[in-house]
N, C-alpha and C positions, 0 to 999 in steps of 0.2 A: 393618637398612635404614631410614635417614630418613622418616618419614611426611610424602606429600607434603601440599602446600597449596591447593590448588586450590578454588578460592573457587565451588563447584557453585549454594548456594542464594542467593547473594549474586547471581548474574547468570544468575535466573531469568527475568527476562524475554526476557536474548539465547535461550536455551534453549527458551522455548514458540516465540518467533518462528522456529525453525529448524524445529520441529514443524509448527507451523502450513505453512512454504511445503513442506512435504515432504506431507501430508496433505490441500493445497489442489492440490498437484501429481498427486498421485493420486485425487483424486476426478475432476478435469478428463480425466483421462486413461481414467477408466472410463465416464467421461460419451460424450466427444466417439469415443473409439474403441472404448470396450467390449472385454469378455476375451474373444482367443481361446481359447475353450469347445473342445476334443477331440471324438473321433465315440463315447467311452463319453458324452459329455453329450448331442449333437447326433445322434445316429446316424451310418452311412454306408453304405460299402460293402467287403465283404471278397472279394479273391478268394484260394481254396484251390487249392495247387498240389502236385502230386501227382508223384511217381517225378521226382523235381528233380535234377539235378548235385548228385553229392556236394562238390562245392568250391565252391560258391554261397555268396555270403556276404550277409547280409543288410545290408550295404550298397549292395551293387549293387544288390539288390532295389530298396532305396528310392531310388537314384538315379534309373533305368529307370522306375520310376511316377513322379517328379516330374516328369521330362520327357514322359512323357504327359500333363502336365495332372495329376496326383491334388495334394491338398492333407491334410496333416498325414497323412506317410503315416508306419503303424508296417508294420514286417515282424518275424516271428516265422521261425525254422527249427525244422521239427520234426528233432529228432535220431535215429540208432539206432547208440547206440554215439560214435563220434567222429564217425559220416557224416552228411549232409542229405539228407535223405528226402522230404522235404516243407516245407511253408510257407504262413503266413495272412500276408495281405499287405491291411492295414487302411487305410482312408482316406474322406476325405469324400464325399458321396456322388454317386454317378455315376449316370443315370438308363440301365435295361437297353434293351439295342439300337439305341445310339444310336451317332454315329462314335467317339465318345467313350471308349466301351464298348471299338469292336472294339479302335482303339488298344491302351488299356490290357491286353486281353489278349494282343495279340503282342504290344509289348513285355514284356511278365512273362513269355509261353512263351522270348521271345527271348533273354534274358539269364540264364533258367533252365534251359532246354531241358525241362522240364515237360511230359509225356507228357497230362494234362488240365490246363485251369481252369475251376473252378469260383465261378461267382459268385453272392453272395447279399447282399442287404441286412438290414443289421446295424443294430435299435432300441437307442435310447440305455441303454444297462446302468444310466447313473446314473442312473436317472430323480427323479420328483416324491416317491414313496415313500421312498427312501434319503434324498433331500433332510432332507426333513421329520423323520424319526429321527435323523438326523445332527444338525440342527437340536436337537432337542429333547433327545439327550445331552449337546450344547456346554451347552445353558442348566443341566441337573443340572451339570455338572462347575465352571461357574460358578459356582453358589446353594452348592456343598459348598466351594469352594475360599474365598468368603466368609464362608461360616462358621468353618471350621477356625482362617483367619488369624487371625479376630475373636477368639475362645476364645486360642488360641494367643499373640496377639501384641496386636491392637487392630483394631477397627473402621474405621477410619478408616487404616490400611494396608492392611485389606484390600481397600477402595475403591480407593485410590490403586495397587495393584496389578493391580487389573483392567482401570485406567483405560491402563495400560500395555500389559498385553496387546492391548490394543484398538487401542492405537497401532501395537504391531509388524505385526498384521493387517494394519490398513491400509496403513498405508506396504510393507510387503512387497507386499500384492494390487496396490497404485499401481505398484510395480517392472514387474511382471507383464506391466499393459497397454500402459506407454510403450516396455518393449523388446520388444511380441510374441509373447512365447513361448507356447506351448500352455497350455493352463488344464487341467490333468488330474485324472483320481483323485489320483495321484502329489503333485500339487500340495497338493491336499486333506490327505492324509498329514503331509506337510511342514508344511503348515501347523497342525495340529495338535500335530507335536512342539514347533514351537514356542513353542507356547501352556508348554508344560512347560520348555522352557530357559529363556525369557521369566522366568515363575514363580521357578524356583529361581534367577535369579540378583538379582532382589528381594528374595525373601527371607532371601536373605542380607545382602542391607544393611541392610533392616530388624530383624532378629534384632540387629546389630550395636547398630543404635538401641534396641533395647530391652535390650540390657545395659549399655550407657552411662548409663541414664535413669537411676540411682541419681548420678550425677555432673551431673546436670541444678543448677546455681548456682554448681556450682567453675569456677573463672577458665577461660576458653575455651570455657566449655559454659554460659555464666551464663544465655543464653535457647535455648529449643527450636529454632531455625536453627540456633544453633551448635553444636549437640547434634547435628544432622541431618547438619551439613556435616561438624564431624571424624570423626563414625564412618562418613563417605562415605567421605573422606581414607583411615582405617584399613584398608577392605578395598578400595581400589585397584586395588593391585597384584596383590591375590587375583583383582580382577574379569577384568584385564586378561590375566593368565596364562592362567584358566580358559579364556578366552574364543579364543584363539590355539590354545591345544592342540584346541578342539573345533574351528574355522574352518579349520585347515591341512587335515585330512584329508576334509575339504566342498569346501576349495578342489580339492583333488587330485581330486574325484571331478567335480566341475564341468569343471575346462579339461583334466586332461591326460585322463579316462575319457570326457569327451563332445567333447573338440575333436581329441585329438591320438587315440585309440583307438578314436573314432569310437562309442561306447556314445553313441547321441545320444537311446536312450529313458532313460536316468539325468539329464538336462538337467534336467525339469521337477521331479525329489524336488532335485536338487543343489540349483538355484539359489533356490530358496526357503530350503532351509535356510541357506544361503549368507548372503542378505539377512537374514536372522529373526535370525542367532546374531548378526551385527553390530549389527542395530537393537534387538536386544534388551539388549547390555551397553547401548549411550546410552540407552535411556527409564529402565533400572534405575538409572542415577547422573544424568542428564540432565531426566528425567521422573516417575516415582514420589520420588525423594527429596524435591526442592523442591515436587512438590505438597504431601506430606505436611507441608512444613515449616510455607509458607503457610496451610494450613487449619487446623493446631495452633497456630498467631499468632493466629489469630481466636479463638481461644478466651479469653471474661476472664483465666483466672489467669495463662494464658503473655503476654496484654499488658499487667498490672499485674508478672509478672516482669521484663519488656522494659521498664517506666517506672523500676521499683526499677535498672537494669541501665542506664539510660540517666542515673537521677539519682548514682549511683554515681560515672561515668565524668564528671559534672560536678563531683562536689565533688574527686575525684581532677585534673582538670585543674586548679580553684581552687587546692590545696593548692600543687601544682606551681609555678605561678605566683608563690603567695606564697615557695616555697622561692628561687624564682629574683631576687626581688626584695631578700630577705634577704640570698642569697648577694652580693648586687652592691655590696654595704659602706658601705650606710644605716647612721646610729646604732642602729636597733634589732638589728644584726649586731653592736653589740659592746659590749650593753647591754641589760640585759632592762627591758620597759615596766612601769612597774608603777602606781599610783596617786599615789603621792607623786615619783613622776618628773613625772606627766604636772602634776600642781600646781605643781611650783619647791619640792617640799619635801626632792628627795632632794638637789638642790645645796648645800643651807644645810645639812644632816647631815650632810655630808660636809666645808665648810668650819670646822661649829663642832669636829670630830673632827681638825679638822690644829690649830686653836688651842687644845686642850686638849691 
């Protein structure tokens, strides 16, 4: 298969400006609307239903409390065997004995036929504690994934790698706010793994740069951009394949498990992974490459290689030029210049040679 050409660190600047209005777009959006946060962040209200319809499905559930007024409602079926026995029916929170209240529990007995409801308000599971551990495992997983690169690969990948993940974050979390969706544990998750898809599919481009770098001055690799971009070029196709095979079966678990089969608590792991595994192939060829390029240009040797590279490509144009001017069938196309030419002495050598 042809390797393509796709000129990635040459038209770095289209590239960060595409970053940037994606990253200026989700900040605005977390700003002016802010995430909707779930009732494991926020708390709520649960109500438990007891001796329920065994054919109750837990989408009716959550129909029957949306139009009571409940907001981000989950429903749970407790099972026994293939039947519905029971159900916790989750949602934002509803203050006790209010109209509000009674609503919601005739509709829930109503569409369940649920011999009791019980209702209880439900503290935020994820609280400030998990936060902060959460927190502070991201940062080790950081400091070790910096280091490892660095030893492994180079310093200065491993920066430009992180500077990536960081993008997929964002922009993924920016998805999150402008279309709505619930902010969940799930979410959390999600976004995690793709801290690690993110990862491995940089490092394979990177890896690829660092097997090329013995070819760092041969024609096409003469300065470290062009070193950057063809081994971008070389795993492509790699990136693009990977990246398909992992998004099909995300996509399937997004529209047809949460839209067409109605799993609509799978919505908030889907659609993150959804968004991560896309924005994570572009920051990998898009954004970690060309940073890396650029910041290894700044380095002396790689911009006295770029002057040797760029004085190169002048005496090559000169040569050319003089070839072109030769070929065009001047005297010195059919006569070599020589010293006693350029005096008038090689005429008379040649005249006193026909009279002898």
């Amino acid at each position: 298969m042809r390797t393509p050409r796709v000129d990635f660190v040459g038209k770095a600047p289209r590239w960060a400006a595409i970053s940037a209005v994606l990253l200026l777009a989700g900040i605005l959006a977390v700003s002016l609307r802010g995430l909707d946060l779930s009732i494991d962040f926020v708390g709520g209200t649960a109500y438990t239903l007891n001796e329920i319809r065994d054919d109750v499905t837990a989408e009716e559930l959550r129909g029957a409390a949306a139009v009571a007024g409940g907001e981000d409602v989950i429903a749970q079926l407790q099972l026994s065997g293939d039947r519905a026995v029971g159900a916790v029916v989750r949602m934002g929170a509803i203050e006790p004995g209010t109209p509000q209240a009674r609503q919601m529990e005739d509709a829930l007995t109503e569409v369940s036929g649920a011999r009791e409801v019980v209702a209880n308000f439900v503290g935020p599971t994820w609280g400030e504690r998990i936060t902060r551990q959460a927190t502070q495992a991201l940062l080790v997983f950081l400091v070790v994934i910096v280091v490892y690169i660095s030893i492994r690969l180079e310093f200065k990948m491993a920066i430009a790698a992180v500077v990536a993940l960081i993008h997929d974050v964002a922009v993924t979390v920016g998805v999150y706010a402008l279309v709505g969706f619930s902010f969940s544990p799930s979410t959390v998750i999600a976004l995690l793994t793709i801290l690690g898809y993110s990862l491995y599919d940089t490092v394979v481009v990177f890896d690829r740069v660092k097997e090329n770098a013995v070819t760092l001055g041969d024609p096409g690799r003469r300065t470290y951009k062009e070193l950057v971009n063809s081994s971008m070029n070389e795993v492509l196709y790699r990136s693009i394949n990977t990246s398909i095979t992992s998004i099909l079966p995300v996509g399937a678990l997004l529209f047809i498990g949460g839209r067409v089969l109605g799993a609509t608590t799978l919505q908030d792991l889907a659609l993150a992974l959804f968004i991560g595994m896309a924005v994570g192939v572009y920051s990998s060829l898009f954004v970690a490459g060309p940073l890396l390029a650029w910041w290894k240009m700044r380095e002396p040797e790689e911009q006295r290689r770029a002057q040797r590279a760029a004085r190169d490509d002048g005496d090559d144009t000169a040569v050319k030029a003089g070839s072109a001017q030769v070929a065009a069938g001047s005297p010195e196309a059919r006569a070599p210049i020589t010293t006693q030419y350029v005096r008038g002495e090689g005429k008379s050598q040649k005249r006193r040679k026909k009279r002898g």
